[in-house]
N, C-alpha and C positions, 0 to 999 in steps of 0.2 A: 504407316504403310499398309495399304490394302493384303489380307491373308492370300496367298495363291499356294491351289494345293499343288498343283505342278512343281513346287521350288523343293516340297517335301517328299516328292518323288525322284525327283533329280539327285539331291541326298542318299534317295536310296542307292539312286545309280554311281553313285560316288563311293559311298562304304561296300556295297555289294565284292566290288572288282577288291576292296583292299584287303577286304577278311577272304576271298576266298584264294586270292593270291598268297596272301601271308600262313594260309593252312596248307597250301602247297597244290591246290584243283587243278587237274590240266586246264589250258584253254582259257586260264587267266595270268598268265605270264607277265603283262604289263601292267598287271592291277594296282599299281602303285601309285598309279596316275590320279587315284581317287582323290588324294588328297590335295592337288591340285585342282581338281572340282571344288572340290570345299574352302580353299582359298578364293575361287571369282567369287562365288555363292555369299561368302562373309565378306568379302568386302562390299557388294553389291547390296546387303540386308542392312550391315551397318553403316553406310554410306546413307542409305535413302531415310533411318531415322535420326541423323546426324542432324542433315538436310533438314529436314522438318523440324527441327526442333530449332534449329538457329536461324529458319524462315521465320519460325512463329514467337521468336524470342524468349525462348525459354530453355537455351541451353546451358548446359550445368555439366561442368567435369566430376563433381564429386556421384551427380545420378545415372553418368555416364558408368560411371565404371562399379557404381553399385549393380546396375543389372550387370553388367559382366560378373562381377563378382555374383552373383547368385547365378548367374546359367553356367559358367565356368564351374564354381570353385567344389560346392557340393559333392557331386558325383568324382571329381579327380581327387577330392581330399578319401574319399574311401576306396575308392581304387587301390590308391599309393598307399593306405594303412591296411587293405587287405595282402594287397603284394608283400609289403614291411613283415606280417604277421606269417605268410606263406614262407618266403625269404628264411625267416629264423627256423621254421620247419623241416623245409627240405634242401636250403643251399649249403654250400663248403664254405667256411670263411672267406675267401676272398671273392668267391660270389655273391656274398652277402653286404661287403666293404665297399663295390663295383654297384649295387642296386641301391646302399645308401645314398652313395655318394650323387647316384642319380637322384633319385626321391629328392636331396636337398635342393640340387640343381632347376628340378620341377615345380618347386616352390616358390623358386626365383625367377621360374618363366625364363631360364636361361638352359635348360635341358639340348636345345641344338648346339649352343657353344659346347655343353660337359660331351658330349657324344663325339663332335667335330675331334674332339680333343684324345677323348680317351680309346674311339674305336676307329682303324683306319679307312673304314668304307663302311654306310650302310650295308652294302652287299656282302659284306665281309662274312667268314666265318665271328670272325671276335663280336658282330651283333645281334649274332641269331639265336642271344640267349640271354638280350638285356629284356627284363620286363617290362621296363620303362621306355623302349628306346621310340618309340610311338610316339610321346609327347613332345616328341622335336616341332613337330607342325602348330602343337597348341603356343608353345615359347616364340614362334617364326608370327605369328597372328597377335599376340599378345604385345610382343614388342612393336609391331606394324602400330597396334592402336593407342602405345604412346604416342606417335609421331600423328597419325593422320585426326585427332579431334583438334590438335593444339594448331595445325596446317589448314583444315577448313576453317575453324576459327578465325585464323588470321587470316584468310581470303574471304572471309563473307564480305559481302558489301562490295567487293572490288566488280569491275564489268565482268560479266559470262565468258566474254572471250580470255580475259586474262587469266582467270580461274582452270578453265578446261584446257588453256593450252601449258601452263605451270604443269597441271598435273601431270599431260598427255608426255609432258617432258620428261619429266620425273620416271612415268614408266615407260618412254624409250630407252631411256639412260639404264634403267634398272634393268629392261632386255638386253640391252646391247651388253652390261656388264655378265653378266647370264650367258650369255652366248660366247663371249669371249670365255672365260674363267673355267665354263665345263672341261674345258680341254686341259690346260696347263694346271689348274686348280680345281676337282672335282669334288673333291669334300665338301672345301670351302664356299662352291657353287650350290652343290645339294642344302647343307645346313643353315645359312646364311640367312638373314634377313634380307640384306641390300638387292640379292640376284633374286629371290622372291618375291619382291614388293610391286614388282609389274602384274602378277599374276592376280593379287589382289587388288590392286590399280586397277584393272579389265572392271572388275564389278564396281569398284569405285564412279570411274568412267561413266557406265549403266545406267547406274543410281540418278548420275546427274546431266541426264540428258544431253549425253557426249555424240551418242551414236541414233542418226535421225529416227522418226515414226515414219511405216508403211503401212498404205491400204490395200498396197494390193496383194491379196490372198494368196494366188498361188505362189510365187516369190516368197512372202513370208513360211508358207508351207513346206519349200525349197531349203528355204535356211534352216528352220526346225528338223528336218532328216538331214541336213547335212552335218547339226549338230550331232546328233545321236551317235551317225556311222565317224564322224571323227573319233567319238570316245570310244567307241566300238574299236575301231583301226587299232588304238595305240593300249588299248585293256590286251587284245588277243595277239598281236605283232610286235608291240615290247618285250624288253627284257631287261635281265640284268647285265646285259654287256651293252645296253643302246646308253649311249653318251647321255647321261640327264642332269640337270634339266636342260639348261639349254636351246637350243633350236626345236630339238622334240617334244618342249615344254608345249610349244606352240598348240600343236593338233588339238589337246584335250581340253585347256585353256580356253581357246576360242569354239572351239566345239561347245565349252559349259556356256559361254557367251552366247552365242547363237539360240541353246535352248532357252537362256533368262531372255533378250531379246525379244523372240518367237512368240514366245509367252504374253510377253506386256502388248504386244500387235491383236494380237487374237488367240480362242482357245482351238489350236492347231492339234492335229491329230496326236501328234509327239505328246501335246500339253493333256492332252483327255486321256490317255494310256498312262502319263505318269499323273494322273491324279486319279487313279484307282484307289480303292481298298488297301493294295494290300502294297505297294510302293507309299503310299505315303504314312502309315504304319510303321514301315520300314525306315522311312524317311524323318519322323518325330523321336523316332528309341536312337538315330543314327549314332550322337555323339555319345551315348550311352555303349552303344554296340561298338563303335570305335574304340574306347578307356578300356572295355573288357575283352575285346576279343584275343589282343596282342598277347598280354600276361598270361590269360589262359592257355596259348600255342604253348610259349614258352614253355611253360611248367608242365604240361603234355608232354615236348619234346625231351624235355629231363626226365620225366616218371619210366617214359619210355627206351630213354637212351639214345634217340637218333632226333636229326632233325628234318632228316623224310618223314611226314608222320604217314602211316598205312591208311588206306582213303576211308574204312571205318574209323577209325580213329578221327581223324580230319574231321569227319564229319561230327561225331562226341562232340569235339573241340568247339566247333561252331554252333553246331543244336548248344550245350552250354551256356554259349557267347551269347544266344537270343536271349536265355531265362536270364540270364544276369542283365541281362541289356533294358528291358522290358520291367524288369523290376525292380531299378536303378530308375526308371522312367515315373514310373509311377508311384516311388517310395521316395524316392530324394529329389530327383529332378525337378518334376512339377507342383510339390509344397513350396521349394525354393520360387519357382519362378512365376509365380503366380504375384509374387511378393513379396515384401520383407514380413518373416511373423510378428504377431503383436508385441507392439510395444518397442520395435526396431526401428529407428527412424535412419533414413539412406546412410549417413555419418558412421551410426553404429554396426550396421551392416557390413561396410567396409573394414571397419577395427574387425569384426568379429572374423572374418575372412583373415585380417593379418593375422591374431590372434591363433585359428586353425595352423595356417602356414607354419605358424613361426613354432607349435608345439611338435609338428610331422619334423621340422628340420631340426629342432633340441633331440628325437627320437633318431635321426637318421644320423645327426652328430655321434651322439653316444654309442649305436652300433658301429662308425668306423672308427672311432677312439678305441672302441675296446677289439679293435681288428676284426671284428665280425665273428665275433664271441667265439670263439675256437675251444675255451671251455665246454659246449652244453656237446660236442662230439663224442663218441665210442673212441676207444684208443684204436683200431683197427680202422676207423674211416679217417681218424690222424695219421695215419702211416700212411694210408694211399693219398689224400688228401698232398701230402707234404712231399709227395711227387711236383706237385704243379711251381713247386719255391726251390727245386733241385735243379737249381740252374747256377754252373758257373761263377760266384762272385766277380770275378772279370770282365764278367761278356759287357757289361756298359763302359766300364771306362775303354775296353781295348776293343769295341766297336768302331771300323770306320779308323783306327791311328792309323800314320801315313809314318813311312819309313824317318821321315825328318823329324817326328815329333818323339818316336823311339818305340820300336812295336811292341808289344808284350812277350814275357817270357814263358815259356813252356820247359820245364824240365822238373827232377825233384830239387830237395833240400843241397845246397852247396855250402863249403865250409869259406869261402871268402870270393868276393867279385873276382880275382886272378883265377878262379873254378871255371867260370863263363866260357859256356861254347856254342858256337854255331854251328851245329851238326845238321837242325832239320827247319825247314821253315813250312811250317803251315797257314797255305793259301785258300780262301773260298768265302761262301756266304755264309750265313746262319748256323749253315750246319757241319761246319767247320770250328765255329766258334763254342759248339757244340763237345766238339771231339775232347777238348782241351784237357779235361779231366784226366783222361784215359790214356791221354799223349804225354801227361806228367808223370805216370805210371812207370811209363813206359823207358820215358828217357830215365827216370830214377834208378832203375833196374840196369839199366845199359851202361848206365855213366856218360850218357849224352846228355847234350843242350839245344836248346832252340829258342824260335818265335814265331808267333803268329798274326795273320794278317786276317784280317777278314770285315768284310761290310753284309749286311743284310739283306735279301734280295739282288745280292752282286757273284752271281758267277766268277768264278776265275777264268774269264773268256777275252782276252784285249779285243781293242775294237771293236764291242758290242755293246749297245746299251737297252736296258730294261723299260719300250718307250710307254710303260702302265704305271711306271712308279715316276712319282713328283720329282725324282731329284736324280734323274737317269745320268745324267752328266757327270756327276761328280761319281756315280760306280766308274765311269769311264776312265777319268782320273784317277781313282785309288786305284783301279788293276793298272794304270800305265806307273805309276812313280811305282809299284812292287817290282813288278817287269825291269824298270830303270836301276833301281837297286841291287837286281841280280846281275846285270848288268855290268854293273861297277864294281863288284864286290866279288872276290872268291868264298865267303862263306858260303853255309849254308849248303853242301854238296848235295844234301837230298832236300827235293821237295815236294809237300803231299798234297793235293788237291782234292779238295771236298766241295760238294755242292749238292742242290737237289736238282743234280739229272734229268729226273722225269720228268718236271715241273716247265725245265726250260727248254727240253726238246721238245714236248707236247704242247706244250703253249696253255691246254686245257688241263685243270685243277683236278686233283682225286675224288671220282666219281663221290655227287653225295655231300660233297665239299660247293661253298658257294663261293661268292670271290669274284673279280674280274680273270681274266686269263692273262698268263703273264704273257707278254708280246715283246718278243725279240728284233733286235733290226742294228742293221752295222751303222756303226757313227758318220761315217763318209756319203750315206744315202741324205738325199737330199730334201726329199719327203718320208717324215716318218710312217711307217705300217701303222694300221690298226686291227691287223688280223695276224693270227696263230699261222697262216696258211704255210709262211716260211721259215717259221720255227726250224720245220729238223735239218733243212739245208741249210740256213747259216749256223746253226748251231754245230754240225758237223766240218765245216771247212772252217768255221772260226777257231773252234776249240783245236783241231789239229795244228791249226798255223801257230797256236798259243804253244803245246807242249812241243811242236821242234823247235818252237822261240825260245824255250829253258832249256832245252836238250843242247843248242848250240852254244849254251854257255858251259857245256860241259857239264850238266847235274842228270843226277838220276832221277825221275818223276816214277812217286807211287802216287796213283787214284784210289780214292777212295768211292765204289759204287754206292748209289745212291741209297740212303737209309729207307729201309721199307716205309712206307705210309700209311698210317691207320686208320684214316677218314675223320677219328674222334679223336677227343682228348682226353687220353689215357687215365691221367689222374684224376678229373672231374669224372670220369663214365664209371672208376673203380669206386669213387668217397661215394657217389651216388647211390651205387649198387648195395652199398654195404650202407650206408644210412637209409635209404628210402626202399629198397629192394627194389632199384630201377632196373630193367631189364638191360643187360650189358651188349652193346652191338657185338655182331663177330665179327671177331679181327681179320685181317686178311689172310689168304691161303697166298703158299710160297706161287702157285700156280699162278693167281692173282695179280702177284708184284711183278713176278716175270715178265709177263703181260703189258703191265703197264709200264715198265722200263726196258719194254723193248730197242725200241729206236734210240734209246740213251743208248745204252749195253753193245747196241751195233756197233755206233762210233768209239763207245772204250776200248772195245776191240778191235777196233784199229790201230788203233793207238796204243793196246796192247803187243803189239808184231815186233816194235822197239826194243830190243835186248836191253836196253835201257832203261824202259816202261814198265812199271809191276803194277798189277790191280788188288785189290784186296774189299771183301764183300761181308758184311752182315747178316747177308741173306741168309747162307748154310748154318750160320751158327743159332738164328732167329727164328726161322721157317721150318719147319719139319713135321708137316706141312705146314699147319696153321701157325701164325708168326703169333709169338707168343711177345707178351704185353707186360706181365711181373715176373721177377723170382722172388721166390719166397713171400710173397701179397708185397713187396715193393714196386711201383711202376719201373720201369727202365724208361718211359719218353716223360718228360717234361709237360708234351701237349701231345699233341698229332701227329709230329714228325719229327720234331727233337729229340736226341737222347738227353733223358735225365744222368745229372753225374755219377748217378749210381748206376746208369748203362750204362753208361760209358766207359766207368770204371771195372765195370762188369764182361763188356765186349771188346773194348780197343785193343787190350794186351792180345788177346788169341786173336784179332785179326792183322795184327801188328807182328806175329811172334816170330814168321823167319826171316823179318824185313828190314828192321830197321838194320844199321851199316854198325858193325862194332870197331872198337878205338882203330885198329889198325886200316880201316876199312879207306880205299882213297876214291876221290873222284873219275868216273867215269869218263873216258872221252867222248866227244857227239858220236850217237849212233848213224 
């Protein structure tokens, strides 16, 4: 295939939007699209020397994948060994466990499935700190070109039209699957191979002369800026809350389409600007600038403590990302791809690639065997560290139990099953499941009993459902059979409701914090929302219709307000600070949280009016003003917004103290 410098330019224009997005620049919000650039782009490069080689009968799978193997492997094998060697430097154990276990997975060219699996959203908080989690797109390409040499292969020879329409099929089916799955299945959509395989299909397509030649100029010219301002559109008016890929996969997609295209017609104004100097410069270091820029954010955003980084900073981050890029280019890159070194014949080349692999994944083994060496720490970044494993033993199995299966108990030590009481039952999400510690405490001390209910991401709200989360239905159902339970049942006279408040009346996440926004909407709508817009109205007449729903059963409801929020993760920001001297964000002011649990706060206090109703807060005893994050150098949160059991244990009792109902204590009538 003929060289075009244009294609090296376009590259630029493909990594440019991804590093400057991933370092946080305004004005590139949708820059994530790059890498669906770089999908048509390679299927389009590797499709046309497919082609020619199995026109001219001399195609070979073993020399196929020997050049992959030297344009790939080189530069990702030191990447992943520089990260490995950074990793034992400055991460906490299970930061360490969580980037092996990547690294291995990258070796396997299966790093989109280990990410699908272990982090719940790209956009997530949980993957704004994998080093590796970049390499999803090289595994999403890698597995594509298992399938697509062994696919031409078996179509050579057949007629033009069977060939182009097979394939054309192939990537309808794989659009239409994409377009479908964004919505109900969004992970699965983003990470996937199968919902991806159209995008690279587009250049496949290209390659082999799917999409007719034009002579006439202006029209060609037309298409080439149409190309341009698509990827333009969807780089500056994406986001992380635009449905992807999916339908919006489209714009950037066919926009990279139009400029390969545009290109092969003539050398169009688009093609002469991107084949300048300093685009296609830009365009040759790309995949190099791509393996380096991601890890380096990260480990920036750790040194520093946040994952806004300050726009100097940003920019370090990036100046950086070039010298490592550039010199990855011209040190490892181009020896490799020039050819196999002497004495390497295609066969061996490929062993020695396994061989590489297979030593990174024996290294990436050994660091999670040994749990991510927690030996080579100071005993004071152990103590903050061992914040982040201060969770509950319970909260998995007594996640999500539904009244029939027998919900978990909360209380202290009893001298035999006839001790069992149903004094209190605690209702909510997460952070609820949270309390538990501190609610054992409590009843130990009282000589009370209970249980707890709680699913994650689920409100104690009936008839509402979370329509952001995969499995909105079934929170619907867990708060209805609890609901049903109180129902039929005279235990349990007091009930506590815990939840994140703010989260679900705002709809938008704690500033700083990334994530989808959680989106509220009542189950009986018929079309579900896709906006926050109605969060605090149905949040406010849902959740009241819920507590006169227990109050009419005769029980007393205490709320518990919502746990301040810290933006970080308390015991990775504490291990950090004390092993790296990472700069510690500041926690929030009590003023802050007020603020942000406004519109929650409103509705408690409504709902507070109930002589029936008690509230009870974390804030006064947390906030004064700056909400405070350890006692004694112990975290109290678990992460960002959970208490650790050692907050919990530390806060429930004093905000528990004049509330809970002692032996004699009887059931309230409805207020």
């Amino acid at each position: 295939m003929e060289y075009r410098r244009d294609i090296d330019g376009l590259r630029a224009i493909a990594v440019l939007p991804v590093v400057l997005y991933h370092a946080g620049i305004p004005g590139f919000s949708g820059g994530f699209v790059g890498v669906d650039i770089f999908f048509v782009i390679s299927g389009f490069l590797i499709t046309g020397i497919l082609h020619k080689e199995l026109a001219e009968g001399r195609f070979s799978l073993v020399r196929f994948y020997e050049r992959r193997a030297r344009r790939i492997l080189p530069a990702l094998f030191v990447v992943v060994a520089t990260c490995l060697v950074a990793g034992v430097l400055l991460l906490l154990p299970d930061m360490l466990v969580g980037l092996a276990r990547s690294a291995l997975a990258t070796m396997l060219f299966a790093s989109n499935i280990w990410f699908w699996f272990s982090t719940s959203d790209y956009f997530a908080p949980s993957a704004d700190l994998e080093p590796l989690l970049h390499t999803w797109s090289l595994a999403v390409e890698e597995q594509f070109y298992i399938v697509l040499p062994l696919l031409l292969w078996w179509l050579h020879g057949k007629p033009r039209r069977t060939v182009l329409g097979a394939l054309a099929g192939l990537c309808i089916l794989s659009f239409v699957l994409s377009a479908w799955a964004t919505g109900p299945y969004p992970q699965e959509s983003f990470y996937f191979a199968p919902t991806r395989a159209w995008e690279l299909g587009l250049g496949v397509l290209l390659a082999l002369g799917a999409f007719p030649a034009c002579r006439n100029a202006r029209l060609v010219e037309a298409v080439a800026l149409s190309g341009i301002a698509a990827i333009f559109i969807s780089v500056v008016f994406y986001s992380a809350a635009t449905s992807f890929p999916g339908l919006a996969a489209a714009l950037p997609c066919f926009g990279a389409l139009a400029l390969l295209w545009s290109g092969e017609q003539r050398r169009t104004i688009v093609a002469r600007l991107l084949s300048g100097p300093v685009p296609v410069a830009i365009g040759l270091a790309s995949y190099s600038l791509y393996l380096w820029h991601w890890p380096i954010i990260v480990y920036f955003r750790l040194t520093l403590g946040t994952l806004d980084l300050p726009h100097a900073q940003a920019l370090i981050a990036i100046g950086l990302s070039f010298v490592c890029a550039f010199a990855s280019l011209y040190f490892v890159e181009r020896p490799f791809r020039r050819g196999p070194p002497a004495g390497f014949s295609p066969r061996l080349m490929v062993a020695s690639g396994l061989a590489g692999a297979a030593t990174l994944s024996l290294v990436s083994a050994a660091v999670n065997i040994g749990e991510g060496l927690p030996e080579r720490l100071p005993q004071d970044v152990r103590l903050a560290y061992a914040g982040s494993r201060d969770v509950d033993t319970r909260r998995g199995r007594c996640e999500g139990r539904l009244p029939s299966e027998g919900l978990c108990r909360i209380e202290g030590e009893v001298s035999s099953p006839a001790d069992l009481r149903n004094d209190v039952l605690l209702w909510g999400d997460s952070h609820a499941g949270a309390l538990m510690s501190g609610l054992d405490f409590v009843m130990d001390d009282r000589k009370l009993g209970g249980a707890v209910a709680f699913r994650g991401a689920c409100p104690p709200i009936l008839g509402v459902q979370r329509v952001d989360q995969r499995h909105s239905r079934d929170c619907v159902a867990f708060n209805e059979a609890i609901m049903t339970m109180l129902e039929k049942t005279d235990d349990f006279p007091v009930v506590v409701l815990s939840a994140r408040w703010p989260l679900a009346a705002n709809g938008k996440r704690y500033p700083g914090e990334t994530g989808r926004p959680a989106v509220l909407d009542r189950v009986d709508f018929k079309e579900a929302s896709h906006s926050t817009a109605g969060n605090y109205e149905i949040f406010k007449s849902e959740f009241l219709k819920t507590v006169r729903a227990i109050r009419d059963t005769g029980r007393r409801v205490v709320i518990v307000d919502g746990i301040p929020e810290i933006g970080w993760s308390v015991p990775h920001a504490l291990g950090l600070h004390r092993l790296i001297d990472a700069e510690l964000p500041p926690p929030p002011t009590r003023q802050a949280v007020e603020a942000r649990s406004a519109k929650a706060n409103s509705v408690l206090a409504i709902a507070d009016e109930d002589p029936g109703v008690q509230r009870v807060s974390a804030v006064p005893l947390l906030c004064n003003p700056i909400c405070a994050v350890e006692k004694d150098g112990i975290p109290l949160y678990s992460d960002d917004d959970h208490l650790s059991v050692y907050g919990a244990m530390t806060l429930v009792p004093r905000m528990f103290k004049d509330l809970m109902p002692s032996e004699t204590d009887r059931r309230l009538g409805p207020g």
